[in-house]
C-alpha positions in Angstrom: 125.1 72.8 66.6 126.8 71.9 69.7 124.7 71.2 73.1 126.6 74.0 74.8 125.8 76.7 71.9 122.2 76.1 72.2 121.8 76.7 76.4 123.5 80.0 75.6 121.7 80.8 73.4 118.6 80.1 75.1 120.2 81.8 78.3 120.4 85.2 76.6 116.5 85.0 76.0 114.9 87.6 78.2 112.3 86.1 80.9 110.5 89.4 81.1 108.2 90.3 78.7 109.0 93.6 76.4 106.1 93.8 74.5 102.6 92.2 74.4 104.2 89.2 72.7 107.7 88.8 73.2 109.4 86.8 70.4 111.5 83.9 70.7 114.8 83.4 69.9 115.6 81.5 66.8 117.0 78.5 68.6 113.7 78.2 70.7 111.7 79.1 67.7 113.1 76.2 65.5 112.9 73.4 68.3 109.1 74.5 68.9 108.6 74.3 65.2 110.4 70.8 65.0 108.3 69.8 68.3 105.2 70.6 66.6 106.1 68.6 63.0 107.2 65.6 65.3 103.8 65.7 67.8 101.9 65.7 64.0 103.7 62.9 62.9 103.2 60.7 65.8 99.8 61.8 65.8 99.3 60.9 61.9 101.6 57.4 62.7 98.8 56.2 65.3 95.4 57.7 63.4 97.1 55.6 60.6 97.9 52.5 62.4 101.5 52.4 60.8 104.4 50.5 61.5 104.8 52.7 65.0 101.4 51.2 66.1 103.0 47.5 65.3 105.8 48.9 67.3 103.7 49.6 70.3 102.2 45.9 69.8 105.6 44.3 69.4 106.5 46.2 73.0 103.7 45.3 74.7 103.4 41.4 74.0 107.2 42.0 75.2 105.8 42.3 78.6 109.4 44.2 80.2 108.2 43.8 83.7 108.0 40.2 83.4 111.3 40.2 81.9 113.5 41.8 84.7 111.3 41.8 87.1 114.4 42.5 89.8 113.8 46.4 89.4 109.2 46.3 89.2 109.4 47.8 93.1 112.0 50.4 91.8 110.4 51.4 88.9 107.1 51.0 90.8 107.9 53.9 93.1 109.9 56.1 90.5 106.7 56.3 88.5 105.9 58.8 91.0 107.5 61.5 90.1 105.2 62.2 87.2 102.4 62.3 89.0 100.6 65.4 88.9 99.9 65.6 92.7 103.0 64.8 94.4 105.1 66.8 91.9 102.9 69.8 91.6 102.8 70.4 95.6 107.1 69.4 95.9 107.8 71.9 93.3 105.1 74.2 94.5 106.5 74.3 98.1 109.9 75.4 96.3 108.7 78.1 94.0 106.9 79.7 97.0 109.9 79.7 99.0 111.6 81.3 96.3 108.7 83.7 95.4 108.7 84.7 99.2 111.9 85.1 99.1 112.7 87.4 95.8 109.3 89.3 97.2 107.4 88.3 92.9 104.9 86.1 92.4 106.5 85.3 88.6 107.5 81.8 89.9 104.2 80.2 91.3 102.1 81.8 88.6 104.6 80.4 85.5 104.3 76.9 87.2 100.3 77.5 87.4 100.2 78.9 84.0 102.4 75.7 82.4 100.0 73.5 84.3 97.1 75.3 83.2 98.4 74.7 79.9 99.2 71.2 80.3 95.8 69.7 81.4 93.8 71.9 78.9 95.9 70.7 75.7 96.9 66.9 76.9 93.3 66.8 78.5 91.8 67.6 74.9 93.8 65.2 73.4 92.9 62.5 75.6 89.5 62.5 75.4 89.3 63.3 71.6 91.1 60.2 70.5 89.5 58.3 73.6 92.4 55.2 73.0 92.6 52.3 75.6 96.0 51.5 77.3 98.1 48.2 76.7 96.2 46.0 79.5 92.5 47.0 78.7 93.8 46.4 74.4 90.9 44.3 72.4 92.2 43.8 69.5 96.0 43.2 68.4 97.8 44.9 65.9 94.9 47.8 66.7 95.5 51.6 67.3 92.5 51.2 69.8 90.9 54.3 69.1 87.8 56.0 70.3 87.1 53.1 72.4 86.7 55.5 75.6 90.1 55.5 77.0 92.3 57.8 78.3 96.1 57.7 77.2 97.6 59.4 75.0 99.6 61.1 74.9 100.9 59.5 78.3 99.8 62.2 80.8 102.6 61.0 83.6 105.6 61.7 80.8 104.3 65.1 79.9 103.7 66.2 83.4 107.2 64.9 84.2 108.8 67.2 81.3 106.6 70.0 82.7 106.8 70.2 86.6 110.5 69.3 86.3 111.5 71.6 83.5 110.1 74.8 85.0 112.6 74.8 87.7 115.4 75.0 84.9 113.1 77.9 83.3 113.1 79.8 86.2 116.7 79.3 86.8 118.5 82.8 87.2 121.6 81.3 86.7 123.3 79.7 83.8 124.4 77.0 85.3 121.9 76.3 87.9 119.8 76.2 84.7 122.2 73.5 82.8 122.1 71.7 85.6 118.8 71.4 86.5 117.8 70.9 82.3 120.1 67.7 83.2 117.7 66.9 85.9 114.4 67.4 84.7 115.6 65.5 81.1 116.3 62.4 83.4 113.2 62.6 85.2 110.8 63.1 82.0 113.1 59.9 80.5 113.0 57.7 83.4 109.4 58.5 83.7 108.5 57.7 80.0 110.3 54.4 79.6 109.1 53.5 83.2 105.1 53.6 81.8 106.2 51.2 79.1 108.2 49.2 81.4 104.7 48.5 83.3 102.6 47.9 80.5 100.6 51.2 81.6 101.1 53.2 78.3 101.8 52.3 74.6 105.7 53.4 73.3 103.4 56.0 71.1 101.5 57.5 74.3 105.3 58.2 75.4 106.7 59.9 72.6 103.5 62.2 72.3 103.6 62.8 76.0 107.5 64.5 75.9 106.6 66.1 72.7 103.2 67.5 74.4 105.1 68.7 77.7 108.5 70.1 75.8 105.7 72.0 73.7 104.4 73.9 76.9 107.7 74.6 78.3 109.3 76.1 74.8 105.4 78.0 74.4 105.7 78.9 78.0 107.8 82.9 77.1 104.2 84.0 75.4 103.0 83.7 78.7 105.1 86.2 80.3 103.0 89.2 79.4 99.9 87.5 81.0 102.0 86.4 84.3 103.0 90.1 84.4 99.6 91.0 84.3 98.1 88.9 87.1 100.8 89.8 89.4 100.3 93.2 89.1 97.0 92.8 89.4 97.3 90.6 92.7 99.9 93.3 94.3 97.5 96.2 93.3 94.5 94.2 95.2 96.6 93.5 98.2 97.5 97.3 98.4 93.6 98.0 98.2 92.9 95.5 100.5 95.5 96.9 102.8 94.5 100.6 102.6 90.6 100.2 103.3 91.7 97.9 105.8 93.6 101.2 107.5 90.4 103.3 106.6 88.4 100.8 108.4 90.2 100.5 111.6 89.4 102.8 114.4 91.2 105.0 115.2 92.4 104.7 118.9 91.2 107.4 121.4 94.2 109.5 123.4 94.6 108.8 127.0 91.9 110.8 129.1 93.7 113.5 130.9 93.9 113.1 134.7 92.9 116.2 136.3 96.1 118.1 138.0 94.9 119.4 141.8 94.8 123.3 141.6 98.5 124.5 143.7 97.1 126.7 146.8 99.1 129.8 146.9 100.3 130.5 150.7 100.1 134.0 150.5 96.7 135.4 152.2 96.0 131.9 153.7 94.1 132.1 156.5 95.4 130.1 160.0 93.1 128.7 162.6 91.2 131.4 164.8 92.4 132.6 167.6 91.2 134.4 170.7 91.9 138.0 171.3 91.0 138.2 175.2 87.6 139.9 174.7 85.5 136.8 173.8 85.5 137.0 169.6 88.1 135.2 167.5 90.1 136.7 164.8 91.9 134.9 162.1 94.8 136.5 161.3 96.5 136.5 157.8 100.1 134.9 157.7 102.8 136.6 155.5 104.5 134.6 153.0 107.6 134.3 154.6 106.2 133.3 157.6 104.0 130.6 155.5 107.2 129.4 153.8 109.2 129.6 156.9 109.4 125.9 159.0 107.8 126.1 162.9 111.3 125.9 164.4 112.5 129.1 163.2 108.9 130.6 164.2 109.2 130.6 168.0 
């Protein structure tokens, strides 16, 4: 089946969940099938020290950083991008622009979920097999087992094919999402081949570590209902928080009223005493027009 069959395919998968487990297309449900036959086998290869553990030997006594040696600062640096912390808070930052932004939380919690997912599964793995790495190896031609290492599958590869490959799952556009499935599959590459390059991880720990991550990503849909979920659940808090915030808040208290002086009325107001010639003093009442009348037009 063509490459361009299968992203449309995969595009006209529904990101929001329709039931309590959404099911997967066929496409997606055959490469997570074939993802989980292939992780088996490489599993069985190793527990079995078959001819992919001679492989990892015949890579390693190869020593590719001492053979082009030109491109060790390159490749030094590039390693980077599968590191969990840098990636993690680069992508972060991103998604919670765009989560701001489209006003959901459905971005930061799939990338929390997918990590989630990522360190419980490859963690397991890790410290269940417990195999050393290429420069701490004791014995050659060993699958160096249970010897209290820490692996495989190559944690830089699968958090490479994770981190990266959640920005094209949360693409809303076809080809934003072809385009950045081009990006995160040269990352997860580049990262993978760049561990072997510097002796850090066995050719196996690689090939376990794109199968481990590509697992998460295609597992990733089953999710949805749970994402759904918390971010309801986070909105309804905030609105609780918000509304006994309101009840709490006292309510302010109006203005105090300023007292407005009483008008006198003019008519019946008494005027200064006067004397009447006979020794007593009379006040005499003034009429209103003579109150409302101005002194000039008095005398």
């Amino acid at each position: 089946m063509r490459t361009d069959r299968i992203f449309s395919r995969l595009e006209q998968e529904p990101h929001r969940p329709r039931g309590p487990f959404p099911r997967m297309s066929p496409v997606r449900l055959g490469l997570f099938s074939a993802t989980v036959a292939f992780y088996l086998a490489i599993v069985v290869a190793v527990l079995g020290t078959t001819w992919l553990v001679q492989l990892d030997w015949q890579v390693m006594l190869f020593r590719p950083y001492k053979q082009w040696p030109a491109i060790h600062g390159f490749l030094d640096a590039f390693v980077v991008l599968g590191q969990r912390g840098p990636t993690a808070v680069l992508v972060a930052a991103w998604l919670g622009w765009r989560s701001w932004r489209q006003r959901t939380l459905r971005p930061l919690l799939a990338l929390g979920f997918a990590l989630l997912l990522l360190n419980a599964s490859v963690g397991a793995v890790k410290i269940g097999l417990g195999r050393l790495g290429p420069h701490y190896a004791t014995e050659v031609g060993s699958a160096e087992l249970w010897a209290g290492g820490d692996i495989f599958p190559s944690g830089h590869t699968a958090n490479a094919v994770v981190t990266w490959g959640i920005l094209a799952y949360l693409a809303t556009t076809p080809r934003a999402r072809r385009w950045l499935s081009v990006v995160a599959a040269v990352f997860a590459l580049g990262v993978g081949a760049t561990t072997v390059y510097l002796g850090t991880h066995w050719v196996s720990d690689v090939l376990l570590g794109w199968a481990a991550g590509l697992l998460i990503l295609l597992g990733l849909p089953w999710c949805e209902p749970a994402i759904a979920r918390v971010e309801a659940l986070v909105f309804a808090l905030r609105e609780r928080f918000s509304t006994a915030g309101s009840w709490l808040a006292p309510n302010p208290a109006p203005p105090a009223a300023q007292p407005v002086p009483a008008r006198q009325s003019l008519v019946g107001a008494r005027v200064p005493t006067q004397d009447s010639g006979n020794g007593t003093r009379a006040a005499m009442p003034r009429a209103a027009d003579e109150a409302r009348a101005p002194a000039s037009s008095r005398y």
